[in-house]
N, C-alpha and C positions, 0 to 999 in steps of 0.2 A: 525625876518622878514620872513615870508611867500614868496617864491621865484614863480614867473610865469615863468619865462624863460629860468631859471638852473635845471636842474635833473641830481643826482648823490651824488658825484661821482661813475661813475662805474667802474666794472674793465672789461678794451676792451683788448682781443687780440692781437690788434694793437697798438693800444697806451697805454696801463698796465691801469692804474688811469686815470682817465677820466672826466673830469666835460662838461657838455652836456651845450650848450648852445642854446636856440629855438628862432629864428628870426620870425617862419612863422605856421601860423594852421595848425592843423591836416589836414594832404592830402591833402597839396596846395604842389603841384607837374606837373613837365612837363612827368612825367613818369605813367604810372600804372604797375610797374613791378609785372613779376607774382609771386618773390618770397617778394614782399615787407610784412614784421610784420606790417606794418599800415592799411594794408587792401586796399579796392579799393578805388582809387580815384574817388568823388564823378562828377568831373568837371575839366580839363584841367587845372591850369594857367601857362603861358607862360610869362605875361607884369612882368617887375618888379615893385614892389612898397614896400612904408611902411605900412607893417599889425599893428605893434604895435610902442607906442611912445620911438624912441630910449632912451630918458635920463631913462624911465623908467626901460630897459635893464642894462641901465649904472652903474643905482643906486642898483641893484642887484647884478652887478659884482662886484661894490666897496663895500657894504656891508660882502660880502662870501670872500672876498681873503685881506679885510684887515687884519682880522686873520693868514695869512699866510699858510693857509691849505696844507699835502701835497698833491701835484699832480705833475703828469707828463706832461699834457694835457690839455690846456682848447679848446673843438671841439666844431665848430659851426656844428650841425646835426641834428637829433630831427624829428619833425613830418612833414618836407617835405624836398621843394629841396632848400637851405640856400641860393644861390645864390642869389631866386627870390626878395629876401627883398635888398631893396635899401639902407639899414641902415648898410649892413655887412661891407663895407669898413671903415665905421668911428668908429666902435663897435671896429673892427681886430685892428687899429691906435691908438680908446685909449688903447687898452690893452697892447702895443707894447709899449705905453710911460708909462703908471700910472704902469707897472706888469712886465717890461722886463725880469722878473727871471722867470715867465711861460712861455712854449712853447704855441705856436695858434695850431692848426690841423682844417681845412675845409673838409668835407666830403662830396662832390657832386660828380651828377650825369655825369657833363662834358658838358652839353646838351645848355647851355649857354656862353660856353666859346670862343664860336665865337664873342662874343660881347666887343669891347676892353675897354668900360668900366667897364664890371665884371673883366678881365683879371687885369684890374686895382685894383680893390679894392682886389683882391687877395694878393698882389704883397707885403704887410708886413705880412703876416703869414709866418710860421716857415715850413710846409708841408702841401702839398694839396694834397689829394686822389680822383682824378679823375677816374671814375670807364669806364671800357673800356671792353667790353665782346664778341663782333665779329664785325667782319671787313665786313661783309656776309648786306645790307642792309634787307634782307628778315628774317634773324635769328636775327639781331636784332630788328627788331619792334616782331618776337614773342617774347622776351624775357622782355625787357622794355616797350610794347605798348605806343610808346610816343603819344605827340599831334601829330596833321597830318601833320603840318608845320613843326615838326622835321626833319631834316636829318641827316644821319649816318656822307656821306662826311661833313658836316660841324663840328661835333661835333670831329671827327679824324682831320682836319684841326686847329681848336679851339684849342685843347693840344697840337698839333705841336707849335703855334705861341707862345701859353703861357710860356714852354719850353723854346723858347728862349729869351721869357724878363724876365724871373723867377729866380731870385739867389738862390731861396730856394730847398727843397726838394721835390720831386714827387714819390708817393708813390701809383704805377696804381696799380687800382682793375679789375681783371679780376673775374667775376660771374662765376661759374661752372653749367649750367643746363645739366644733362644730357637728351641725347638725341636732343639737342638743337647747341650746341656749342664746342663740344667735339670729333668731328670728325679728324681725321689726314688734312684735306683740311682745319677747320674751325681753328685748331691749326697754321696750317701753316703762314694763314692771318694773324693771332693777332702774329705771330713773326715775319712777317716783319714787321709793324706799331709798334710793340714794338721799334726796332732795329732804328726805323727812328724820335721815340719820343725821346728814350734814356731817360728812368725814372731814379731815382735813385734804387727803388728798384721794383720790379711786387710780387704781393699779393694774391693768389688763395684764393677764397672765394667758400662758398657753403650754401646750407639751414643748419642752425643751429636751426631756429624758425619755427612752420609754418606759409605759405607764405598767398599770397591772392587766390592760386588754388590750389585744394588738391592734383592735379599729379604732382606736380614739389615735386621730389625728394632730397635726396645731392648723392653726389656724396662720391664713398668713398675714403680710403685715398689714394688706389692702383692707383685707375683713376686721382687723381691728383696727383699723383708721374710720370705717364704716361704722363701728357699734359707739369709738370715743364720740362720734361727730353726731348720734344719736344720743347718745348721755347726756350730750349738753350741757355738760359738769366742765366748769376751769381749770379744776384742777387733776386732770385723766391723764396717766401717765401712759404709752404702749410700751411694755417692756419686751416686746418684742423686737423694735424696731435699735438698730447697735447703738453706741452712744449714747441710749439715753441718760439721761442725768437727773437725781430728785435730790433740789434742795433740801437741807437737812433744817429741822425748827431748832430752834436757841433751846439751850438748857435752861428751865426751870430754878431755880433754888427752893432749897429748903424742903425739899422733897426726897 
């Protein structure tokens, strides 16, 4: 079977084995960040809907993991923001009844989770990577250039609430640009909102690929040994640095 919706397994940093699961087109995104590998978004979206026929995802996923492949991961991510597709919560439900031996992993932007029925369809996966990169509304529209309707307070609000109806794991991404977000003041902000989210674990990211602008650099591993040791947070992974390793949390039942 010819798959449209799965790519991989890769192997992710964060989640080791990884089977990729795509709800939504290339660069259908509430973001154009400047370090994004898919390039510029051609056009905003913000609404949710159905881009593609769920059962046709379904029958994808029942095809590949009838086999029992290994993996550690099956992540909704791919070529834009996962959220936008209206299909993700019944997708996350069957996999949760038809696959309980796989973990879910959601990999969004966060930019939606003001909205309590995304928070909802979240709410059977196993960890959500909500990415969270300054507290600063000015430094984040340079870094993510959302839609204009975006805003910062709602999106820091959105993971606060989520958080608390969430039995699962949170696992925030903080982006590293330097020159952008990397200041002792821009440090500061993102450790209290950390402090007041209380993730399970914070994630240092940086350019690994290149982005959609040629100046956005990575950061190296000094400067993000310098921002974790600011965070002050225990559990601050540098995924820059080789080897790292993030324990995985126990499966849940009944979920």
């Amino acid at each position: 079977m010819q798959y449209a919706h799965l790519f991989g397994p890769v192997r992710s940093r964060r989640l080791h084995r990884s089977l990729g699961i795509d709800l939504v087109p290339l660069r259908i995104c509430t973001f154009n960040c400047v370090y994004c590998e898919c390039g510029t978004v051609p056009a905003f979206c913000t609404k949710r809907r159905v881009f593609f026929d769920e059962q046709d995802v379904i029958s994808e996923l029942e095809d590949y993991l009838i086999r029992s492949p290994p993996l550690d991961f099956l992540t909704f991510s791919g070529s834009g923001e996962p959220t936008l597709s209206l299909s993700i919560g019944h997708v996350i439900r069957f996999l949760k009844q038809r696959f309980p031996e796989y973990r879910v992993a959601v990999l969004t932007n966060g930019s939606l989770l003001w909205d309590p029925a995304v928070r909802n369809d979240l709410l059977a996966a196993d960890i959500v990577l909500p990415t969270l990169s300054s507290v600063n509304e000015e430094t984040f529209r340079a870094i993510h250039r959302p839609a204009p309707e975006i805003r910062l307070n709602d999106i820091i609000e959105g993971i606060n609430r989520f958080r608390k109806e969430y039995s699962g794991a949170i696992w925030l991404e903080v982006f590293v640009v330097p020159g952008l977000n990397t200041t002792d003041d821009e440090v500061a902000g993102l450790r209290g909102a950390i402090r007041a989210i209380r993730p399970d674990r914070v994630q240092l990211n940086t350019l690994d690929r290149p982005g959609t602008e040629g100046w956005v650099r990575a950061s190296d591993a000094r400067e993000l040994e310098r921002i974790r040791s600011l965070l002050d947070f225990p559990e601050t992974d540098n995924l820059a640095l080789p080897g790292v390793s993030v324990p995985l949390p126990p499966l849940r039942s009944g979920r």
